[in-house]
Each structure stands twice: as structure tokens, then as C-alpha cells.
C-alpha beads as a LAMMPS data file, in Angstrom:
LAMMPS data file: protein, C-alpha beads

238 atoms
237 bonds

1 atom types
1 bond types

-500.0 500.0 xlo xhi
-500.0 500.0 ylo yhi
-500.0 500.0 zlo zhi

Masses

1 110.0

Atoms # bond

1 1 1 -262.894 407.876 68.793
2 1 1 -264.128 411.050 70.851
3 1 1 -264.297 414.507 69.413
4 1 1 -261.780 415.486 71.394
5 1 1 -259.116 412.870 69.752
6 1 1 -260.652 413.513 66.268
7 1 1 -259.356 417.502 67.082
8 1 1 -256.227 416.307 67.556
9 1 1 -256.487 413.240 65.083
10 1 1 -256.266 416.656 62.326
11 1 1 -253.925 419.013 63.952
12 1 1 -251.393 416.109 63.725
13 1 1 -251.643 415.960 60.195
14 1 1 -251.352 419.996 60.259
15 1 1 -248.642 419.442 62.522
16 1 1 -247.266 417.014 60.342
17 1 1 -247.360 419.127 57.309
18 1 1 -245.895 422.049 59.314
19 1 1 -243.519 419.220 60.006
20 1 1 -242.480 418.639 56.565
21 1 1 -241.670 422.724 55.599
22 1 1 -240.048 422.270 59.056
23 1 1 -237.406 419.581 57.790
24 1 1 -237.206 421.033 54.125
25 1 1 -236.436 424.372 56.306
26 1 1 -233.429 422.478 57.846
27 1 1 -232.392 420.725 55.068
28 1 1 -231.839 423.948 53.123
29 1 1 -230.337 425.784 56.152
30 1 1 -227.370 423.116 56.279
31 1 1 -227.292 423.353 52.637
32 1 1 -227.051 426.603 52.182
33 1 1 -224.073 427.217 55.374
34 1 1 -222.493 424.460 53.478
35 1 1 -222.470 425.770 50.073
36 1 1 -221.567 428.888 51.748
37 1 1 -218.277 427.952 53.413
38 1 1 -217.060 425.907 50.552
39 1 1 -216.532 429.299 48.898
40 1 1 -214.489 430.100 51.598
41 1 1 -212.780 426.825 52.382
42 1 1 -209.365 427.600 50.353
43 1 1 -208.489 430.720 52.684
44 1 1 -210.642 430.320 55.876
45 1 1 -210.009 426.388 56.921
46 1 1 -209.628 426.976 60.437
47 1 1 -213.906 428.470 60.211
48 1 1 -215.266 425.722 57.827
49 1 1 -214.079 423.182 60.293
50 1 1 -216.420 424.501 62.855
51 1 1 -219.089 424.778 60.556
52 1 1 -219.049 421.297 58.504
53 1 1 -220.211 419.095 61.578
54 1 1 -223.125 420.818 62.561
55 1 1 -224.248 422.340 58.628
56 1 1 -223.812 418.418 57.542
57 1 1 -225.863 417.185 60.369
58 1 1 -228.717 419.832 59.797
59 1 1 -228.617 418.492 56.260
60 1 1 -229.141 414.807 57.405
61 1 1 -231.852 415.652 60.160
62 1 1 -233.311 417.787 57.600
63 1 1 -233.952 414.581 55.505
64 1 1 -234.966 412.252 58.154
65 1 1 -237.041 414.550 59.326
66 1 1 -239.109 415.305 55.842
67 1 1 -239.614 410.915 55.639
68 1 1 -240.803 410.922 58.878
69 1 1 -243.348 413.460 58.725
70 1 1 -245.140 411.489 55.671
71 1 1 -244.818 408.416 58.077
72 1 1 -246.576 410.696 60.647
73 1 1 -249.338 412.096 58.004
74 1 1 -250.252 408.232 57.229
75 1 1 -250.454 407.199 60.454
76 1 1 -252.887 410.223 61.761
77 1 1 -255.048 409.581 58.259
78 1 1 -255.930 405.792 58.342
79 1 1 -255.630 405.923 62.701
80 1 1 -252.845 403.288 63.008
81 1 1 -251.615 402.449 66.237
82 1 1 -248.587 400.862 65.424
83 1 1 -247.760 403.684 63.180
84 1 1 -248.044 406.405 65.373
85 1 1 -246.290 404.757 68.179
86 1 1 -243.255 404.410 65.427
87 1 1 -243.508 407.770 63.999
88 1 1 -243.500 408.853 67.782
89 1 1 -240.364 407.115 68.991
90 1 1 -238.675 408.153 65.701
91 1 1 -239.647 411.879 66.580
92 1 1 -237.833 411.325 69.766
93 1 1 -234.587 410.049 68.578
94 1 1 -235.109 413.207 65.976
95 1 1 -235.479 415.210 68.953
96 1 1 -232.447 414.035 70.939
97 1 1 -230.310 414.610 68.358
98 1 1 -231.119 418.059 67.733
99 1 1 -230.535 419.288 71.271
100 1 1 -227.724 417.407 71.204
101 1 1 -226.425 419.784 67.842
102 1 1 -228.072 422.777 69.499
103 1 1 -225.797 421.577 72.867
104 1 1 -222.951 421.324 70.856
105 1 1 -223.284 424.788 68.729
106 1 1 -223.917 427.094 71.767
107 1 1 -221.131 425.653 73.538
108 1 1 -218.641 425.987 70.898
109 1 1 -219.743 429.728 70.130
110 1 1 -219.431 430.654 73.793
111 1 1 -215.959 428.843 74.214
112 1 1 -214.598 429.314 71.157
113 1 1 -211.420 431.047 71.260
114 1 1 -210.583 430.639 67.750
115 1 1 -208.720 433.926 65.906
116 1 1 -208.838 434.280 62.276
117 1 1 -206.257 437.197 62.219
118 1 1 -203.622 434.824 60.976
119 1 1 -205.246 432.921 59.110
120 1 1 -206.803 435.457 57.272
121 1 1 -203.434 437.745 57.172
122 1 1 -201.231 435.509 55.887
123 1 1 -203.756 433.083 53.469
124 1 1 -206.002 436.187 51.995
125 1 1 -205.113 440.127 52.554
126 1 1 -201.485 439.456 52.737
127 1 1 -202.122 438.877 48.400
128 1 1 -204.545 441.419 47.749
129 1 1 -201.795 443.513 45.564
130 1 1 -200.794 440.013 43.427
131 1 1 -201.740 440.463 40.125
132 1 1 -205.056 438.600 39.367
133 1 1 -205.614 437.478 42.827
134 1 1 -208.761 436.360 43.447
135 1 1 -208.121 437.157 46.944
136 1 1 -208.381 440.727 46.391
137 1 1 -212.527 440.356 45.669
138 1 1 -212.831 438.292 48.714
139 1 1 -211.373 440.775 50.461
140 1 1 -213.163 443.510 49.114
141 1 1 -216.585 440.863 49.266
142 1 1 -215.543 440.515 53.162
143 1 1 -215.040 444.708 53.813
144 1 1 -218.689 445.640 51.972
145 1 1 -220.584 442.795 53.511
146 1 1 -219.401 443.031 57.425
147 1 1 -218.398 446.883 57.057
148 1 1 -214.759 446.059 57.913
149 1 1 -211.642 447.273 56.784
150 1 1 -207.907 445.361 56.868
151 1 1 -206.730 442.683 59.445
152 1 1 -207.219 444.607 62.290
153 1 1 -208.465 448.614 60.087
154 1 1 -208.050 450.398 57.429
155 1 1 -203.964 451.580 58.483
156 1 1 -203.125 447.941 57.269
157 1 1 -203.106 448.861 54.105
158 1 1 -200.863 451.546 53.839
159 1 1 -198.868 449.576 56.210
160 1 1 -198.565 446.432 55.187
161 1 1 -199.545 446.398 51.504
162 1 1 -198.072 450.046 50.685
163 1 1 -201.303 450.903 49.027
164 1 1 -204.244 453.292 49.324
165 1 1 -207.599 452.030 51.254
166 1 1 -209.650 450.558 48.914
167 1 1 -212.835 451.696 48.307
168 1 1 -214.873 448.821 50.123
169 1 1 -213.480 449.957 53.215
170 1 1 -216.336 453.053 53.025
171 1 1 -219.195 451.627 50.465
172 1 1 -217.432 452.946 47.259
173 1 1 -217.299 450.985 44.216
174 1 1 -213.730 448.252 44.663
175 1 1 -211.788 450.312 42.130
176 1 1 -211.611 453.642 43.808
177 1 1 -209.931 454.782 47.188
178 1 1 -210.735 455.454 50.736
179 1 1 -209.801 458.223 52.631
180 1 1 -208.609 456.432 56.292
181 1 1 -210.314 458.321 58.383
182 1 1 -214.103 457.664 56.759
183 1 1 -213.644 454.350 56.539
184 1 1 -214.776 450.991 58.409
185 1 1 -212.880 451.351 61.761
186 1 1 -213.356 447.302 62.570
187 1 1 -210.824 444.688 61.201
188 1 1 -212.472 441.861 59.447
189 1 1 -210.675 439.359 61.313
190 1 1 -212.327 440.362 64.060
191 1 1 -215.696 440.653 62.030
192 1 1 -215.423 437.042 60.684
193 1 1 -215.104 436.172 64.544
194 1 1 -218.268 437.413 65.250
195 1 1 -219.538 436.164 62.045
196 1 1 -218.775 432.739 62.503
197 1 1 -220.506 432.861 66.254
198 1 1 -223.661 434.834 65.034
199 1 1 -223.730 431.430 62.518
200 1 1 -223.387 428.631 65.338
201 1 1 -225.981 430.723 67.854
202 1 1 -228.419 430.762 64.634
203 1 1 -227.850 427.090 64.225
204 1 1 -228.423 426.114 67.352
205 1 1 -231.624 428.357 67.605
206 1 1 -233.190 426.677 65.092
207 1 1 -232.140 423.517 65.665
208 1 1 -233.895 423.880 69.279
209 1 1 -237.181 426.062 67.687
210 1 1 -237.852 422.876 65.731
211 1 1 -237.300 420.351 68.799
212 1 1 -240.207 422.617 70.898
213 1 1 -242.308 421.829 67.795
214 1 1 -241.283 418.335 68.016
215 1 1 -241.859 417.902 71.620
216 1 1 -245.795 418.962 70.897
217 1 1 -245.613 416.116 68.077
218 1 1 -244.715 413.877 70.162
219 1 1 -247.208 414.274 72.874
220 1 1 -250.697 414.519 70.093
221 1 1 -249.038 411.153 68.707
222 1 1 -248.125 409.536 71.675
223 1 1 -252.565 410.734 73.037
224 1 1 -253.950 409.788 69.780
225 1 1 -252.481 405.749 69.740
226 1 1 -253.747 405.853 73.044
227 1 1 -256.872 406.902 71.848
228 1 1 -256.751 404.341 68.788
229 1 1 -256.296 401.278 70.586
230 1 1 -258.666 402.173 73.623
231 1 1 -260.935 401.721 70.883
232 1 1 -259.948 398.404 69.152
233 1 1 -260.172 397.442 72.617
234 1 1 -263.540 398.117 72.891
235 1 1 -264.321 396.739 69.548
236 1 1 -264.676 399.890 67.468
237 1 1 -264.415 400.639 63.787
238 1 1 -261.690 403.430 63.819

Bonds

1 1 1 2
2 1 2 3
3 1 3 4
4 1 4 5
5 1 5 6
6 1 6 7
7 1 7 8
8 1 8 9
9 1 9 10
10 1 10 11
11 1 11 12
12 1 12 13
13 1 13 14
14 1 14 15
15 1 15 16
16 1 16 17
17 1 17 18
18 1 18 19
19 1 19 20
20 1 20 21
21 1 21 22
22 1 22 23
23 1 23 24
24 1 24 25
25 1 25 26
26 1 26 27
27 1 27 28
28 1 28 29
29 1 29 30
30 1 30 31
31 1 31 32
32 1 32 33
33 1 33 34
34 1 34 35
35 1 35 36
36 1 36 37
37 1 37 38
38 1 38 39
39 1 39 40
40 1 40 41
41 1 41 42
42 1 42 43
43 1 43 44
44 1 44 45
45 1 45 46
46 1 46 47
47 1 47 48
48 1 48 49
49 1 49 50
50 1 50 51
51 1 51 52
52 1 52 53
53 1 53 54
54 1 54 55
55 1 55 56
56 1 56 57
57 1 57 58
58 1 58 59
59 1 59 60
60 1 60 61
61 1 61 62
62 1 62 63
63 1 63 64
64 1 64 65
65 1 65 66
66 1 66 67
67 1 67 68
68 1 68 69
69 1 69 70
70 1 70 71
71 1 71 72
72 1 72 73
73 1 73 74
74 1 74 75
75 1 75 76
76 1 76 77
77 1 77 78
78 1 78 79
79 1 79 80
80 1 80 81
81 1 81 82
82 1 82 83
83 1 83 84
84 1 84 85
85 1 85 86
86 1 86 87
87 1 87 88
88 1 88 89
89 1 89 90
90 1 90 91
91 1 91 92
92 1 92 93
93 1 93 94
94 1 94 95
95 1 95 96
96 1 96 97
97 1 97 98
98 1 98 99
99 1 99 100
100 1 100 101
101 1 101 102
102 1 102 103
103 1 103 104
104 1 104 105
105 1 105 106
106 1 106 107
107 1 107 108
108 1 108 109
109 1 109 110
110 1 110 111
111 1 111 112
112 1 112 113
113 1 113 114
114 1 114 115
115 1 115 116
116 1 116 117
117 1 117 118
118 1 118 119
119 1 119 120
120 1 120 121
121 1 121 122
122 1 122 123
123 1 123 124
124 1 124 125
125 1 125 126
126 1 126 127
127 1 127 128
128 1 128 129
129 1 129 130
130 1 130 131
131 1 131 132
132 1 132 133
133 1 133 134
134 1 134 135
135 1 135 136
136 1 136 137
137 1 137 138
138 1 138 139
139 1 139 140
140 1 140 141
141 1 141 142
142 1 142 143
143 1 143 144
144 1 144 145
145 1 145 146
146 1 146 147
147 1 147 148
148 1 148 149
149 1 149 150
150 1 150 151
151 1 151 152
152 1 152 153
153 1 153 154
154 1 154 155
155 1 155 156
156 1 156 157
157 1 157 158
158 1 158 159
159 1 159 160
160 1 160 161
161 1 161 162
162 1 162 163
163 1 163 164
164 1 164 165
165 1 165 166
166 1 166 167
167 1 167 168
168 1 168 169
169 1 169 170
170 1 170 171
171 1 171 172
172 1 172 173
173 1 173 174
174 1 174 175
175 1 175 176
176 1 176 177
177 1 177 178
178 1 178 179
179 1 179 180
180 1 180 181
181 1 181 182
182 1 182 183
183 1 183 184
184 1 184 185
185 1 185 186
186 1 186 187
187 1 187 188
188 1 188 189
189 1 189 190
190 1 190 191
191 1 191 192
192 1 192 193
193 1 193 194
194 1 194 195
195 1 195 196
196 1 196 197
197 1 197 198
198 1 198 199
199 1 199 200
200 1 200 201
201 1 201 202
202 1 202 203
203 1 203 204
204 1 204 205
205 1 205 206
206 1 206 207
207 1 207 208
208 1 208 209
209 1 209 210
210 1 210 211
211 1 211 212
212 1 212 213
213 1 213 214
214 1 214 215
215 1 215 216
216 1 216 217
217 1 217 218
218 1 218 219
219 1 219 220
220 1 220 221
221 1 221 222
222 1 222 223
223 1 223 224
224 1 224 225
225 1 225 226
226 1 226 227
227 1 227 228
228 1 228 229
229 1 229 230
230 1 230 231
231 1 231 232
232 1 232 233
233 1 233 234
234 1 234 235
235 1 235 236
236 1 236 237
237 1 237 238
């Protein structure tokens, strides 16, 4: 094996253990988006449905992808041919799939035309007044994390609910009031919107930063197999 193959012999096994933060950095991503909407899953249905497919599916590829790279680590360490060809073609199928989420997430955050103004009026705000309702801290959760007041601001309080702004409408501790016209502007149904696309686009980004490291996998693999049995061929001790 040439010097130029042995190079490349080693950054595949860097690669490969770049490889394996890669798919633990996947794996947790799904994880964590799917931890993440179960907490909202009894209000916000209609959002968790978009999210399951591709935070599950991150969580699988994540897996795959952390066995493979000790398949590819092997193979680049005792020079087998047969096992980088396989760690190769199973970095492909890895790959395919991938764009194919990343496909699927970017089109769905462009197209989407899904509103959570109903859902989130009728299932959450609507029983922010009900005596220990535990939708009252997701609302106020909601209104200190994205800056948002109310369905659609901080005037559906007084007129739906008959109460004062709350004081997560302006950064002020939950218990205390708001005065209207300091307070958030945006609704949080229209926040969670945004929210939810900001989520797929993020998905899909990595999903696709991963596949360009992939790609460069493949290709030192696919160049040092080539290089391994070029020199069984010639009858070399590699």
C-alpha cells in the first residue's frame, strides 16, 4: 500500500470516529425533539404529528449510523476489502435515507399550511383561568420562551378570559400583571407556527450536514478497497 492510501487508510478511521459523535449527535437530536413534543402532545397534536416521523427516524439513523462507523473503524485498521466495500454500500443506503428525511422536512416546512390558533385556543389558553390547570404554566412556559402573548396578543385576555395580562406576556414573574401596551405584541399561535418550521428546517439541515460528511466517507472507503486488493493482487502483505 502507497503512502498516499496509508494517508487516507488513517483519516478514515478519523473520519470514522468523527463518524461515530456524528450518529450519537443524531441519535440525541431525535431524542431530544421527541422527548420534547411528548410534553406537548396532550394540547398540541396537530404539531407532534409533524414532528414524530422525522424525530423517530433521526433516532433510528442515529443508531445505524453509530454500528456502522465501528464496522468502518475495523475495516480501515486490519485493511479488509470486503469490509470496506460493506461498510461503503451501507454508508450509501445511510446516505439515501437521510436526503430522503432532509427532502421530506424542507418540503413540509415550506408547504405547510398548518394553523395552531385553534388548536391551541380551544385545547390550552381557552383554560388558563380553571382552577389548577396545568394549562395555565404552559401557557405562561409558551409566552416567556417565544416572547408571545395570547392567541393572536395580549387583548385576548381581557377579551376572552376577562382577566388582566399576565405577567409572562412582558418578562415578569407568572404571578403578577402586564400592562397591554408593554407587552409581547405576537400571538403564540402564530409563534408556535414559526416554531415548529424553525424545527423541521433544523432537521433537515442536519440531516443533510451529516450526508456531505458521508459522501467524503464514502469516496476514502470506496479508494482505499481499491487500494487493498490492487495489492493482494499483486501478492502483498497488507
Amino acid at each position: 500500500m502507497g503512502c498516499g492510501m496509508g494517508v487516507v487508510k488513517y483519516l478514515l478511521f478519523i473520519f470514522n470516529f468523527i463518524f461515530v459523535l456524528c450518529g450519537l449527535a443524531i441519535l440525541v437530536i431525535g431524542v431530544l425533539v421527541q422527548v420534547g413534543k411528548q410534553n406537548y402532545s396532550k394540547h398540541l397534536n396537530e404539531f407532534t404529528d409533524y414532528v414524530t416521523f422525522p424525530a423517530i427516524t433521526l433516532i433510528v439513523i442515529g443508531s445505524i449510523i453509530f454500528v456502522i462507523a465501528f464496522l468502518g473503524c475495523c475495516g480501515a485498521i486490519r485493511e479488509s476489502h470486503c469490509m470496506m466495500v460493506t461498510f461503503a454500500c451501507l454508508l450509501l443506503t445511510i446516505l439515501i435515507l437521510q436526503v430522503a428525511v432532509a427532502i421530506y422536512v424542507f418540503v413540509t416546512a415550506k408547504n405547510s399550511d398548518i394553523s395552531f390558533k385553534d388548536t391551541y385556543a380551544k385545547e390550552v389558553f381557552s383554560h388558563y383561568t380553571d382552577k389548577d390547570s396545568e394549562q395555565k404554566d404552559i401557557v405562561n412556559t409558551i409566552q416567556e420562551t417565544l416572547e408571545c402573548c395570547g392567541v393572536d396578543g395580549p387583548i385576548d385576555f381581557p377579551k376572552w378570559l376577562h382577566t388582566d395580562v399576565p405577567g409572562s406576556c412582558c418578562g415578569r414573574p407568572k404571578n403578577s400583571t402586564c400592562d397591554p401596551l408593554n407587552s409581547f405584541k405576537k400571538g403564540c399561535a402564530k409563534s408556535l407556527e414559526e416554531l415548529f418550521k424553525s424545527a423541521l428546517t433544523i432537521l433537515g439541515g442536519v440531516a443533510l450536514g451529516i450526508a456531505a460528511a458521508e459522501l467524503i466517507g464514502i469516496i476514502f472507503a470506496l479508494c482505499l478497497a481499491n487500494s487493498i486488493k490492487n495489492a493482494e493482487r499483486r501478492g502483498y502483505s497488507v
